[in-house]
C-alpha positions as CSV (number, residue, x, y, z in Angstrom):
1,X,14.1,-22.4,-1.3
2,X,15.9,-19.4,0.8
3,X,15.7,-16.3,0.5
4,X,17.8,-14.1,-1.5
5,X,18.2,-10.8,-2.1
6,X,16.1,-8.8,-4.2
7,X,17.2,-5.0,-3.0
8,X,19.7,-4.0,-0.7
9,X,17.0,-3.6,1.9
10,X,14.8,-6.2,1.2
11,X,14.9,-10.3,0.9
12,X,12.6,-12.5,-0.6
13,X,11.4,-16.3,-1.0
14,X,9.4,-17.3,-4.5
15,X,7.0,-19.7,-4.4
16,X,8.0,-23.3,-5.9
17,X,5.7,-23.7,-8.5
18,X,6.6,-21.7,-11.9
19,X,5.6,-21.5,-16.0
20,X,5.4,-19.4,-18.8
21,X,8.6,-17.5,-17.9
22,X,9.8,-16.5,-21.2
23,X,6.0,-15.0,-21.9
24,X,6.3,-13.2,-18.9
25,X,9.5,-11.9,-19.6
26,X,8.2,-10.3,-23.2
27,X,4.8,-9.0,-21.3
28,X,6.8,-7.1,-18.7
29,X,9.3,-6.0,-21.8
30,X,6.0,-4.6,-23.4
31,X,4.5,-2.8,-20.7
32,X,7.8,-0.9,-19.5
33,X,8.3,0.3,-22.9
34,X,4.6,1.1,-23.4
35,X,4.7,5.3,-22.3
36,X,2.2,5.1,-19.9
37,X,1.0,7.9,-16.8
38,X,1.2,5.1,-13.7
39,X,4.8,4.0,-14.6
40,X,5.8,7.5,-15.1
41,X,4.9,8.7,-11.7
42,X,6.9,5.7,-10.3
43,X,10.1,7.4,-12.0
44,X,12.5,10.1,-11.7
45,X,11.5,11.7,-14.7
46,X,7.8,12.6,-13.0
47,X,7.4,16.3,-12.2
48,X,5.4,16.8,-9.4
49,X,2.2,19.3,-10.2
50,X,2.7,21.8,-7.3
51,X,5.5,24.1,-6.2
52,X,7.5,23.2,-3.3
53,X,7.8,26.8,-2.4
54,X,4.5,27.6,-1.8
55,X,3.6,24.4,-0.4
56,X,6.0,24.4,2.3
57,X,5.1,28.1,3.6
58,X,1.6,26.7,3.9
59,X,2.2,23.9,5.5
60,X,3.8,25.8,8.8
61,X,3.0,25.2,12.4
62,X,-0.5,23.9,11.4
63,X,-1.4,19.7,12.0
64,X,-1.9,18.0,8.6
65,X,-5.4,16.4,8.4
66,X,-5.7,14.2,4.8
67,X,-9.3,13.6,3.7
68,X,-9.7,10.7,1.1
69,X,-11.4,7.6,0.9
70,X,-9.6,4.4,-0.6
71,X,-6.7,5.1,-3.2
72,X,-6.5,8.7,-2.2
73,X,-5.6,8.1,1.2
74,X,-4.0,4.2,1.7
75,X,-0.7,5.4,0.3
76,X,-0.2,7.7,1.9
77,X,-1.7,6.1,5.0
78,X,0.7,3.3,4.2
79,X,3.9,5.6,4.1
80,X,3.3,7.4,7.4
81,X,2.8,4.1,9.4
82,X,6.1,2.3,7.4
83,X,8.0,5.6,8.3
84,X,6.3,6.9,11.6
85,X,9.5,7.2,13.6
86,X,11.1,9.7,11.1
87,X,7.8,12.3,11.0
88,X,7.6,15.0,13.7
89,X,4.6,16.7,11.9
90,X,1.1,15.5,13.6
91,X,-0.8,14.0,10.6
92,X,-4.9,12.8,11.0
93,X,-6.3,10.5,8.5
94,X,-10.1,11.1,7.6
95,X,-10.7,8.2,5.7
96,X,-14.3,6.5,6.0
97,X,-17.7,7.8,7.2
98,X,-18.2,7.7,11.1
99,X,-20.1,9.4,13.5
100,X,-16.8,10.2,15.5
101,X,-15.0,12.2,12.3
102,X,-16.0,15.3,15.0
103,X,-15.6,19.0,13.9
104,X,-12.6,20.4,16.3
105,X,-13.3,23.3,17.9
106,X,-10.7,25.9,18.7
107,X,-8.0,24.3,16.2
108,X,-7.0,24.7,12.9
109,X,-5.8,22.4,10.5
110,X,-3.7,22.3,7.1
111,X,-6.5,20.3,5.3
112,X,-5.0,18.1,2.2
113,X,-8.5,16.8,0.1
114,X,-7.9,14.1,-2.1
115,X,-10.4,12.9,-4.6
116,X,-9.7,12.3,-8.2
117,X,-13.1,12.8,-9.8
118,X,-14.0,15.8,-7.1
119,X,-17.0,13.8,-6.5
120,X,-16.5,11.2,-4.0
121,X,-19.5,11.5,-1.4
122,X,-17.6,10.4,1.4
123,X,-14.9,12.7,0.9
124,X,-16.9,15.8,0.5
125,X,-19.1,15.0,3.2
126,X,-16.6,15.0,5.6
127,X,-14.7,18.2,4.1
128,X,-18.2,19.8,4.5
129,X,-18.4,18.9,8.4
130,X,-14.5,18.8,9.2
131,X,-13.0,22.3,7.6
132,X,-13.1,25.4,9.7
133,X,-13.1,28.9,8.3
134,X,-9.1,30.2,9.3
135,X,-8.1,26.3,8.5
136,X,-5.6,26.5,5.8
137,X,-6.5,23.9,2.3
138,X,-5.4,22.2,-0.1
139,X,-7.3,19.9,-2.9
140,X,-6.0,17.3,-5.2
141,X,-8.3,16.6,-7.8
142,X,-8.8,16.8,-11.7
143,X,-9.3,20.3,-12.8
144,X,-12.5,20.2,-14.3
145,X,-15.9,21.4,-12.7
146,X,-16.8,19.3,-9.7
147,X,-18.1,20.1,-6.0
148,X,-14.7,19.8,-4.5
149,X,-12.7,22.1,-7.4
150,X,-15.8,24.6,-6.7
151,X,-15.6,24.6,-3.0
152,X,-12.2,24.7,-3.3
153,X,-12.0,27.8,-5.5
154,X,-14.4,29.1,-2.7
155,X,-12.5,28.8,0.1
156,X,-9.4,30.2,-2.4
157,X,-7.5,27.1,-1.7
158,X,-4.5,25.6,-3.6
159,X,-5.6,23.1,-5.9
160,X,-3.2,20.7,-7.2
161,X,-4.1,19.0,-10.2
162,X,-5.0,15.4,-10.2
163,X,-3.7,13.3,-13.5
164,X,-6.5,11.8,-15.7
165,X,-5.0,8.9,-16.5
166,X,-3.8,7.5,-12.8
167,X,-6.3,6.0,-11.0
168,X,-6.7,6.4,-6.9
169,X,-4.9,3.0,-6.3
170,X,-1.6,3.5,-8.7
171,X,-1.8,7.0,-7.7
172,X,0.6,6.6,-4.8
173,X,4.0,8.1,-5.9
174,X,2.0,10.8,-7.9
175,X,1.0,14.2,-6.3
176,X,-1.6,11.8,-4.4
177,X,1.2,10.4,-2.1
178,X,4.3,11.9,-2.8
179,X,2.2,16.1,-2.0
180,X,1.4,14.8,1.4
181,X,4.6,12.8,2.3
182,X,6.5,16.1,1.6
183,X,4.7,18.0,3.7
184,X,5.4,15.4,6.5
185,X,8.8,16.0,5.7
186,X,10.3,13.8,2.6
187,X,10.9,13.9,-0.6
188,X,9.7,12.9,-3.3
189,X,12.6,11.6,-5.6
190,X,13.4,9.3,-2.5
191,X,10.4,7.3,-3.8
192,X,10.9,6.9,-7.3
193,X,13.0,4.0,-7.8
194,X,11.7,3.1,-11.3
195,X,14.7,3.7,-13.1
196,X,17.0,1.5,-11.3
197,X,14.8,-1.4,-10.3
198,X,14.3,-2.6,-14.1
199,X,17.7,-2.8,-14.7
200,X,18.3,-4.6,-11.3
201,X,18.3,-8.6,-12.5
202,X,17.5,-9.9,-9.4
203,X,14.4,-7.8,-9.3
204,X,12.9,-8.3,-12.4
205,X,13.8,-11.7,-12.4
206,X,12.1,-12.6,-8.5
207,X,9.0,-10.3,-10.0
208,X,8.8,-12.5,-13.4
209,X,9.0,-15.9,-11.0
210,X,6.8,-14.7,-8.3
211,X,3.7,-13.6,-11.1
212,X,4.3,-17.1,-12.8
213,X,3.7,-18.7,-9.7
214,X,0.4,-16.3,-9.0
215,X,-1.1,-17.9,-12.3
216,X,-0.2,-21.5,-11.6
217,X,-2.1,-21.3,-8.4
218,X,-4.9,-19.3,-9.9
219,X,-5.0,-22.3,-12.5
220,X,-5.8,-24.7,-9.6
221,X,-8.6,-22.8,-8.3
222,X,-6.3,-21.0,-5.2
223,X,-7.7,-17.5,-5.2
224,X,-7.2,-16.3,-1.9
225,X,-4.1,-14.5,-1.4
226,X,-3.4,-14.3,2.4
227,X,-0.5,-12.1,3.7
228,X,0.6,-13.3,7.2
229,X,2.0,-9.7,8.1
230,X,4.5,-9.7,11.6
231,X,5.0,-6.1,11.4
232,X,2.5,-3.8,12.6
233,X,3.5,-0.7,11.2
234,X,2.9,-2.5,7.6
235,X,-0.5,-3.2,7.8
236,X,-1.5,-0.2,6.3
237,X,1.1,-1.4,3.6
238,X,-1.3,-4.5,2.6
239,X,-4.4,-2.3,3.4
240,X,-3.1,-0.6,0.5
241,X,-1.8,-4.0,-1.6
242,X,-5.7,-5.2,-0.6
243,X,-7.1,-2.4,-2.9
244,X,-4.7,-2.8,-5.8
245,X,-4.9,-6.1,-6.2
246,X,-8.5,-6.8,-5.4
247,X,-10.0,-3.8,-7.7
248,X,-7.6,-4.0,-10.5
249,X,-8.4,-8.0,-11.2
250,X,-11.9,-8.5,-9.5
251,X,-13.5,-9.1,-13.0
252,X,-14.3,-11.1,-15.3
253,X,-15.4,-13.8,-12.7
254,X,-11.8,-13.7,-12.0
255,X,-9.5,-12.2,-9.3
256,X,-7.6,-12.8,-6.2
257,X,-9.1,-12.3,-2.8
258,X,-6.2,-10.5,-0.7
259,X,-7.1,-11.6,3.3
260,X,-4.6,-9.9,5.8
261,X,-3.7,-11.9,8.6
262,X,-1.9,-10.1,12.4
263,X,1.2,-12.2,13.2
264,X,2.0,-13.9,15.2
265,X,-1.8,-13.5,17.0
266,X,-3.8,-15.4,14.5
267,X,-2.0,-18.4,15.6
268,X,-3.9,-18.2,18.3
269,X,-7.1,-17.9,16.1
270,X,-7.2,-18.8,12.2
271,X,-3.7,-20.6,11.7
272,X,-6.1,-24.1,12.4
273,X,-7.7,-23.5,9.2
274,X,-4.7,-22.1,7.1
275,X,-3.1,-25.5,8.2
276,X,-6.1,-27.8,8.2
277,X,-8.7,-26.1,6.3
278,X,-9.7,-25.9,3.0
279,X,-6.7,-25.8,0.0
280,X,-8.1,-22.2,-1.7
281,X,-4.7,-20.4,0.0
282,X,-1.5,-19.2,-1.3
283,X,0.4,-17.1,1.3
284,X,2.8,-14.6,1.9
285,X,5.4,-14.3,4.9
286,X,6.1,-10.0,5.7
287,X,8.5,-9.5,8.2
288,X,10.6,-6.4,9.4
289,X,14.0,-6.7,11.2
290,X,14.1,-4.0,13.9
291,X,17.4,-3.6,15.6
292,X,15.8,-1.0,18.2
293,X,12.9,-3.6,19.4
294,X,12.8,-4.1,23.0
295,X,14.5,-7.0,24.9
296,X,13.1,-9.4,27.7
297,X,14.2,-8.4,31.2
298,X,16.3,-10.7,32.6
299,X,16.1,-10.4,35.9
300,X,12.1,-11.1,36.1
301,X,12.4,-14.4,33.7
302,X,11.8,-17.4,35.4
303,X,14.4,-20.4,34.9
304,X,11.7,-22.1,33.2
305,X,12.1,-19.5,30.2
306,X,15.8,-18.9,30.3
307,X,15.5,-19.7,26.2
308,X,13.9,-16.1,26.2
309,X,16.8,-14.9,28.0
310,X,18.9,-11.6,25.7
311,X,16.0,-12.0,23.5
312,X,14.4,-9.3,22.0
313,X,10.5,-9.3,21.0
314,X,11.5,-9.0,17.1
315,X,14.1,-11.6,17.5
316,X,11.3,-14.1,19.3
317,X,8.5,-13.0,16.3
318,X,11.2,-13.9,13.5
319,X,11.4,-17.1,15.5
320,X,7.9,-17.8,15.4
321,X,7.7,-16.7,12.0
322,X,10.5,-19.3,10.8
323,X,8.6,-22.3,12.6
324,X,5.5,-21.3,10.9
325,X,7.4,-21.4,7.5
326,X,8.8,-24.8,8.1
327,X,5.7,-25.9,9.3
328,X,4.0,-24.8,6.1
329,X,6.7,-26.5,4.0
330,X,6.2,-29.8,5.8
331,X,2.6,-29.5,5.0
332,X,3.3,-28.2,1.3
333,X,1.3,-25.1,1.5
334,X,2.4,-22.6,-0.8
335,X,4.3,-19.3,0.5
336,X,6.4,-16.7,-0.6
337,X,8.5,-14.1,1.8
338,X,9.7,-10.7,2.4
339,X,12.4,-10.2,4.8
340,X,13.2,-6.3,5.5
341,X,16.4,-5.1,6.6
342,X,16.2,-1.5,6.5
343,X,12.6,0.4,6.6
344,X,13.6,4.1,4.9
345,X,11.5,5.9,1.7
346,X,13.9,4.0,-0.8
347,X,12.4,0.6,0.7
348,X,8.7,1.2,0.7
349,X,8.8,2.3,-2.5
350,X,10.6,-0.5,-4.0
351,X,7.6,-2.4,-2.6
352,X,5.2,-0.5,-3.7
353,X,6.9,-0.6,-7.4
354,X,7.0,-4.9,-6.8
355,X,3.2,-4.7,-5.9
356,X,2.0,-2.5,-8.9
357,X,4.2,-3.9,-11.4
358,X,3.1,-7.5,-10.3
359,X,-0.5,-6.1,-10.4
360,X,-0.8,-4.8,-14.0
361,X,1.7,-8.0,-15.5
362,X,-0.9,-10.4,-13.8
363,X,-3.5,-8.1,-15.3
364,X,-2.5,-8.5,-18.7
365,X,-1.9,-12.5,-18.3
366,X,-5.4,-13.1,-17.1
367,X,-6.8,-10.9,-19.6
368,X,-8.5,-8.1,-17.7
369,X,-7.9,-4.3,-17.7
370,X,-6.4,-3.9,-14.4
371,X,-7.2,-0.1,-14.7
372,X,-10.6,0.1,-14.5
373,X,-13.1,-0.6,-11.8
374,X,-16.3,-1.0,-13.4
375,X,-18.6,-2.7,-11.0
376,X,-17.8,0.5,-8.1
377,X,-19.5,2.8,-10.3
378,X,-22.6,0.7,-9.9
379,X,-23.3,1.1,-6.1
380,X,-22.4,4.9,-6.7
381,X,-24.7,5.3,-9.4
382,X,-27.5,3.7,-7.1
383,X,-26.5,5.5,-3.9
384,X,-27.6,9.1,-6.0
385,X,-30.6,7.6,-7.2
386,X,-31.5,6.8,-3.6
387,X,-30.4,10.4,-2.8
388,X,-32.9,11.8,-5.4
């Protein structure tokens, strides 16, 4: 199968294998005309929970330092990696617990701290060591009493409400992403594509195929879902895509495992046992056209090479990516592909939109809530009892 067009900016390959279209077709039906929070912030109709005003006067001359931990921060880490060549603003991501998350003296920061339940001890803990006094803050979290709402009313920051019903890891083209990819200089109705995407055929139809495919493969007992990613600036993308997918349908005793593999240098290292290995994989081919990558000098290429001559290094990684593909079809290993033309807001966000909707229609065919994360609450729960 080729690949054919699914956006203007983006081309993709379905697996082979497909069923249960016509349910799939009446599922999707039922969950876009559900009114639900998540697919309300992926549309135009969202209103943003902050004024723009005020946010951009804060947000002058200072560095932007986000503090979050997993779906309060991958988005948005996601969008600044995709889009890094169109940002001037200097923007630090705080986003585990290290020993090298130092306190910098002498600067100050505009401070955006994300955490939907206000509670998050990684995220407070850094906020506690990281914030100076004359830094300037903002907090995204539900407004109800919680140690982040009260240290922000403390400090007399600008809090931005968190909604209720959107968890961390759909919360990306709410206030959680969209707040800090406007203050790195976008905006937000860029991003939500919602509206035109459902009634785009070739979209809905590729996302119907792709899930039915998902499920026959689950069927046979393949649950890992590697992505084989040649683009660099996407792996936050999947970093992202690993959370979503992983925590909305890890229950249940059911799930898919979502492995992200650097292209092309784990051919060098793990290809062996995606070729020869055991048959648990389904995969998925990412690549990004780049018409500004650089080219092979011609003058220092041996005549050995000359098939690298007026090459350039994205041209030679499509290349390898192509003979991977046709390798995999000759072994019949199951793949899909995305193929990138143009990497702008409007792109990113139509993947995004692909990922989540995927997500929750996979969700309801496997019959788990892909909402909910029950199981995380455990190991917080015992990490306080430890504490106390």
């Amino acid at each position: 199968m080729r690949y054919k067009e699914l956006t203007k900016n983006i081309y993709f390959k379905n697996y082979k294998k497909e069923s249960k279209i016509n349910k799939l077709k009446k599922d999707l039906d039922l969950i876009l005309n559900k009114k639900n929070s998540i697919l309300n912030s992926l549309s135009s109709e969202y209103k943003n929970d902050y004024n723009l005003k005020k946010i951009q006067k804060i947000k002058k001359k200072l560095d932007l330092r986000i503090i979050g931990m997993g779906g309060s921060i991958l988005g948005t880490q996601a969008i600044y990696s995709f889009l890094k060549k169109k940002i001037k603003k200097k923007t630090y991501f705080i986003d585990n617990l290290a020993s090298n998350n130092i306190k910098t003296k002498n600067k100050n920061f505009l401070n955006l701290v994300i955490s939907k339940s206000g509670n998050t001890l990684e995220t407070l803990s850094n906020a506690n060591i990281l914030i100076n006094k004359n830094d300037k803050n903002i907090f995204i979290t539900e407004k109800k009493s919680s140690y982040l709402y009260l240290l922000a009313e403390k400090l007399k920051a600008e809090i931005i409400h968190h909604n209720n019903f959107i968890g961390g890891r759909f919360s990306v083209l709410s206030e959680v992403g969209m707040l800090p990819a406007e203050l790195m200089g976008f905006k937000s109705h860029s991003f939500r594509n919602l509206n035109s995407l459902i009634k785009n055929k070739k979209f809905i139809n590729a996302l119907i195929s792709n899930v039915s495919s998902t499920l026959f493969y689950l069927k046979n007992k393949k649950f890992n879902s590697v992505i084989l990613n040649y683009d660099q600036s996407s792996e936050n993308l999947f970093k992202w895509y690993q959370q979503l997918v992983a925590e909305s349908l890890g229950k249940k005793s059911k799930g898919i495992l979502p492995i992200i593999s650097n292209m092309p240098k784990d051919n060098h290292s793990v290809m062996q046992l995606y070729l020869d290995g055991f048959k648990k994989n389904f995969f998925t081919f990412f690549f990004i056209r780049d018409k500004f990558s650089p080219n092979i000098d011609n003058n220092k290429l041996l005549y050995l090479r000359n098939y690298l001559k007026n090459k350039s290094i994205n041209q030679i990684v499509e290349i390898q990516k192509i003979a991977t593909e046709n390798v995999f079809q000759k072994k019949k290993i199951p793949y899909r592909g995305f193929v990138i033309n143009n990497k702008n807001e409007k792109t990113i966000s139509e993947l995004f939109i692909f990922f989540i909707l995927e997500t929750i229609l996979l969700g309801r065919a496997l019959n788990v809530n892909p909402y909910d994360q029950p199981s995380v609450e455990l190991i917080k729960t015992e990490t306080y009892k430890i504490f106390n």
